[in-house]
Chimera marker file (.cmm) of the C-alpha trace (Angstrom):
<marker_set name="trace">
<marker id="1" x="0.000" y="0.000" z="0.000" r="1" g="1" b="0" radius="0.5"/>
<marker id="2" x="1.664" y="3.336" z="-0.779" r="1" g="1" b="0" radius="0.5"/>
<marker id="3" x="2.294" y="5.567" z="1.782" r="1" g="1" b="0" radius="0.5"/>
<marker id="4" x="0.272" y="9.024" z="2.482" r="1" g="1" b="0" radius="0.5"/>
<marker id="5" x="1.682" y="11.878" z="0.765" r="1" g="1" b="0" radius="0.5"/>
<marker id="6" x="3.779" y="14.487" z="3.087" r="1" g="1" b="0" radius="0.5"/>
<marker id="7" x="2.243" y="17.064" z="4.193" r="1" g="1" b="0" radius="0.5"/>
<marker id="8" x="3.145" y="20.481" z="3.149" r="1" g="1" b="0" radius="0.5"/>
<marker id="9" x="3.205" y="23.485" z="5.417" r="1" g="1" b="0" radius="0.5"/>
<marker id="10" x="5.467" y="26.160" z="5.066" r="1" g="1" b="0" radius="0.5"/>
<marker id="11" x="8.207" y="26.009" z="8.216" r="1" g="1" b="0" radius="0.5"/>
<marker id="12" x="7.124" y="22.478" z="8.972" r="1" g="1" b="0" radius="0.5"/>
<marker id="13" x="9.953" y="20.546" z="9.872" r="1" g="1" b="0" radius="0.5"/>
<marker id="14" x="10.300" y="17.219" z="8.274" r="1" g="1" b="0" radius="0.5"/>
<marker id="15" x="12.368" y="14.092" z="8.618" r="1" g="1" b="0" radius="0.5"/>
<marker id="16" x="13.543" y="12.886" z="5.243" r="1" g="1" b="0" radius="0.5"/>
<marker id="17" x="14.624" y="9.109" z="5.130" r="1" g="1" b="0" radius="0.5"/>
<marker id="18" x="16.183" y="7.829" z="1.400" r="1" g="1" b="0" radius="0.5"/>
<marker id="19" x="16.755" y="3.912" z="1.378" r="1" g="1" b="0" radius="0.5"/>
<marker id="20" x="18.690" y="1.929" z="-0.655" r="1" g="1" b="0" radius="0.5"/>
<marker id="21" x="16.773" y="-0.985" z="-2.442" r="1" g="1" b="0" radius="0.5"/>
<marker id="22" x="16.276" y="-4.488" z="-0.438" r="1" g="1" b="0" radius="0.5"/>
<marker id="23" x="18.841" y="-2.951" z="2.046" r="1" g="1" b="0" radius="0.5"/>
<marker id="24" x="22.022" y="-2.205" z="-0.655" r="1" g="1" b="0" radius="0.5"/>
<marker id="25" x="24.523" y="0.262" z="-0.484" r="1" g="1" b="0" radius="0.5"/>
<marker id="26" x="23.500" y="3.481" z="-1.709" r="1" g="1" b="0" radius="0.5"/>
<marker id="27" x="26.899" y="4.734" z="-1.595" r="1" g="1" b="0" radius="0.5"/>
<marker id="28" x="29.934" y="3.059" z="-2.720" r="1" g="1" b="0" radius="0.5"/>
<marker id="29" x="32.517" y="4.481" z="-0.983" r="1" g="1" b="0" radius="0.5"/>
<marker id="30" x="33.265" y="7.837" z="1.194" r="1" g="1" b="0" radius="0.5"/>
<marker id="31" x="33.590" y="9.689" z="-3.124" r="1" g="1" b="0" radius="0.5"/>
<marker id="32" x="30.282" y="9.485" z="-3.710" r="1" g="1" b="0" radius="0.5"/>
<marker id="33" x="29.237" y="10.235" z="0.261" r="1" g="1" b="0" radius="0.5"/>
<marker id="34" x="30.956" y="13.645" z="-0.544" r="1" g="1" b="0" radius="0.5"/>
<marker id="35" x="29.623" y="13.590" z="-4.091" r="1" g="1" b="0" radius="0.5"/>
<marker id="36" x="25.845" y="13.556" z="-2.605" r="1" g="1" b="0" radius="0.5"/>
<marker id="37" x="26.935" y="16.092" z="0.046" r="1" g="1" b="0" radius="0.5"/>
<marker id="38" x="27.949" y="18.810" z="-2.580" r="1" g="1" b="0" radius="0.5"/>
<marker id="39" x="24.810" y="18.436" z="-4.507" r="1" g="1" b="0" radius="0.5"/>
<marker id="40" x="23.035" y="18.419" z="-1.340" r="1" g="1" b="0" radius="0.5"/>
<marker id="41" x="24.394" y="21.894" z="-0.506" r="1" g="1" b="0" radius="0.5"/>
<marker id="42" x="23.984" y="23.517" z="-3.675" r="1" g="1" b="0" radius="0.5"/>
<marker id="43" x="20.635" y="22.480" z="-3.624" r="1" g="1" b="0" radius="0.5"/>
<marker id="44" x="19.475" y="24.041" z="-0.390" r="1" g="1" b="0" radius="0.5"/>
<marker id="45" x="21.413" y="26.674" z="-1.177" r="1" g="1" b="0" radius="0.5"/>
<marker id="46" x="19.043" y="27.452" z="-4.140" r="1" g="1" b="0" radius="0.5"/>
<marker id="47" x="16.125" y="26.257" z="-3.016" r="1" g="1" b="0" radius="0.5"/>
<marker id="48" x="16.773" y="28.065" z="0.482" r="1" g="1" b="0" radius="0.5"/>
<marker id="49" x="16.183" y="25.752" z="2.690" r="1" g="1" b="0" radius="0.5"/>
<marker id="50" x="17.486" y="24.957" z="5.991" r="1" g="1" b="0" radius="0.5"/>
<marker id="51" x="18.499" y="21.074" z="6.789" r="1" g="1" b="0" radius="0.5"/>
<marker id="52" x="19.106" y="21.244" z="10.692" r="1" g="1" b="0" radius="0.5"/>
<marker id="53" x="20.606" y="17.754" z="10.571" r="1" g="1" b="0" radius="0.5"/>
<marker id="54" x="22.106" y="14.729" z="8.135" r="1" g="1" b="0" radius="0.5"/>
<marker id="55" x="23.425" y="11.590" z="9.002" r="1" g="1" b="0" radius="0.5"/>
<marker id="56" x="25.036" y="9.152" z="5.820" r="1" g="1" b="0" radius="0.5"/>
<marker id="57" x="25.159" y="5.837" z="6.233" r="1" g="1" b="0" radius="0.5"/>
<marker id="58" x="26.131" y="2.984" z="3.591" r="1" g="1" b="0" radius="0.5"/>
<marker id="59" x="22.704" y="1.939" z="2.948" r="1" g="1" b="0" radius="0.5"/>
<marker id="60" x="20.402" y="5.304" z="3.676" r="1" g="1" b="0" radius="0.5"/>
<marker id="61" x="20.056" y="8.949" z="4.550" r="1" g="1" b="0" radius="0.5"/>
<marker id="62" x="18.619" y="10.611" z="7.376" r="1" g="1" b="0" radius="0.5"/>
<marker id="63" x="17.928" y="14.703" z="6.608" r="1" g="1" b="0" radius="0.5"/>
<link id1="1" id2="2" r="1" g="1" b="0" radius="0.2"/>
<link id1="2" id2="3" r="1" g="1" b="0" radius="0.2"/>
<link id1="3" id2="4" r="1" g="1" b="0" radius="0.2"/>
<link id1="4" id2="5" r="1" g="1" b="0" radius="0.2"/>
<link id1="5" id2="6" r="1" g="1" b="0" radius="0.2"/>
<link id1="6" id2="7" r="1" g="1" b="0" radius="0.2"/>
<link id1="7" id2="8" r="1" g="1" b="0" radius="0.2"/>
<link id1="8" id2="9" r="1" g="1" b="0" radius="0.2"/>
<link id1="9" id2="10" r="1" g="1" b="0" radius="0.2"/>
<link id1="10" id2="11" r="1" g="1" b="0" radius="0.2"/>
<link id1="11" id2="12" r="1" g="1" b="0" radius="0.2"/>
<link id1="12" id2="13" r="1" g="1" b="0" radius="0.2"/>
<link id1="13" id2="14" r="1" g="1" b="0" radius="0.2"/>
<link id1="14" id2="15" r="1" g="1" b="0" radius="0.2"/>
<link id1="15" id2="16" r="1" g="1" b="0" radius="0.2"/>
<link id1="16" id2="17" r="1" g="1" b="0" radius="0.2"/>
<link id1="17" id2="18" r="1" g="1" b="0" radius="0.2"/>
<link id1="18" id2="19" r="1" g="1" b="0" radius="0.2"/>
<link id1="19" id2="20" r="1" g="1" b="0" radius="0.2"/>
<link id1="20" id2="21" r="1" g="1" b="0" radius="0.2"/>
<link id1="21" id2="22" r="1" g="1" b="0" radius="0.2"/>
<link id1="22" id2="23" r="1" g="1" b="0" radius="0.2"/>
<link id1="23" id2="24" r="1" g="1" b="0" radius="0.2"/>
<link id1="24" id2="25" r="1" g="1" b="0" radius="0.2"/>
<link id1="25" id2="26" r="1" g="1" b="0" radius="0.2"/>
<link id1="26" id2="27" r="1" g="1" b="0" radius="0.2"/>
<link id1="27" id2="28" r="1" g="1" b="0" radius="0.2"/>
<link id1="28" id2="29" r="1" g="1" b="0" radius="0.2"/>
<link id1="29" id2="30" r="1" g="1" b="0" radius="0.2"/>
<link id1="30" id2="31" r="1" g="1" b="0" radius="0.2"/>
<link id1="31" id2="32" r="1" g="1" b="0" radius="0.2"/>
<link id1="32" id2="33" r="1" g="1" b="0" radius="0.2"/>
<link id1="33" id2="34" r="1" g="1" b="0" radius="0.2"/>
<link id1="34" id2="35" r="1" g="1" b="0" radius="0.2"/>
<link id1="35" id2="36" r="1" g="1" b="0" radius="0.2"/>
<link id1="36" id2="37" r="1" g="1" b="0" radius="0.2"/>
<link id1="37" id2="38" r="1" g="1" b="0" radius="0.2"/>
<link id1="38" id2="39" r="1" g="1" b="0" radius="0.2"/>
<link id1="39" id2="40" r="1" g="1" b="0" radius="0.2"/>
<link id1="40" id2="41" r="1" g="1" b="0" radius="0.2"/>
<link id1="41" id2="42" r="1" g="1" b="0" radius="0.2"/>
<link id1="42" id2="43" r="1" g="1" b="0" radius="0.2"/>
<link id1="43" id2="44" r="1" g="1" b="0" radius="0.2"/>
<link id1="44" id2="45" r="1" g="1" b="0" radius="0.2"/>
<link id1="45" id2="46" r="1" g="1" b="0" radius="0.2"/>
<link id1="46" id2="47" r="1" g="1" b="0" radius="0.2"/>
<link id1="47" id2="48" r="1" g="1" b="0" radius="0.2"/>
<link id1="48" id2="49" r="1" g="1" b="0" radius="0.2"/>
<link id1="49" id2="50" r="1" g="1" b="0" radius="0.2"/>
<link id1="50" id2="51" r="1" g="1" b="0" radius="0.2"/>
<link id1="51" id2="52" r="1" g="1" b="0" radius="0.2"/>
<link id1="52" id2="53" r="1" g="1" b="0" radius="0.2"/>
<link id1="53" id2="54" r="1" g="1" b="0" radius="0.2"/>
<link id1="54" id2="55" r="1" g="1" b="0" radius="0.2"/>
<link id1="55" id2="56" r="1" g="1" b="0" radius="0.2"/>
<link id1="56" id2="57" r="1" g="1" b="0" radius="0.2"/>
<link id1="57" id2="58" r="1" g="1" b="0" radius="0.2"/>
<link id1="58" id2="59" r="1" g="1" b="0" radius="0.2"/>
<link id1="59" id2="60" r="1" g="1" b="0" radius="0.2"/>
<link id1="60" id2="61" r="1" g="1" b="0" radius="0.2"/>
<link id1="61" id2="62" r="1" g="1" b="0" radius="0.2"/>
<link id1="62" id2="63" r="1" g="1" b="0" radius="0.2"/>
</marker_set>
């Protein structure tokens, strides 16, 4: 069953989870960590958002 869609309120904090498939390795090693780190800045640089907190792990993202 899909899940609910998130709900949108401006200045609503939310926590944003990105899995890798059946468990796997989203990252390959600590290049592509730092790889999805720049991107990551740029984009809430231009999209001006705030991210209070991150955490990278092999297989997911916590934001």
């Amino acid at each position: 069953m899909p899940r609910s869609a998130r709900i949108d309120i401006p200045g609503l904090l939310q926590h944003v989870i990105v899995r890798g498939i059946e468990r796997r390795k989203i990252f390959l090693d600590d290049n592509d960590k730092s790889a999805f780190l720049t991107r990551l800045v740029n984009l809430l640089q231009e999209t001006e958002t705030d991210c209070f907190a991150w955490a990278l792990l092999d297989n997911h993202v916590h934001l």
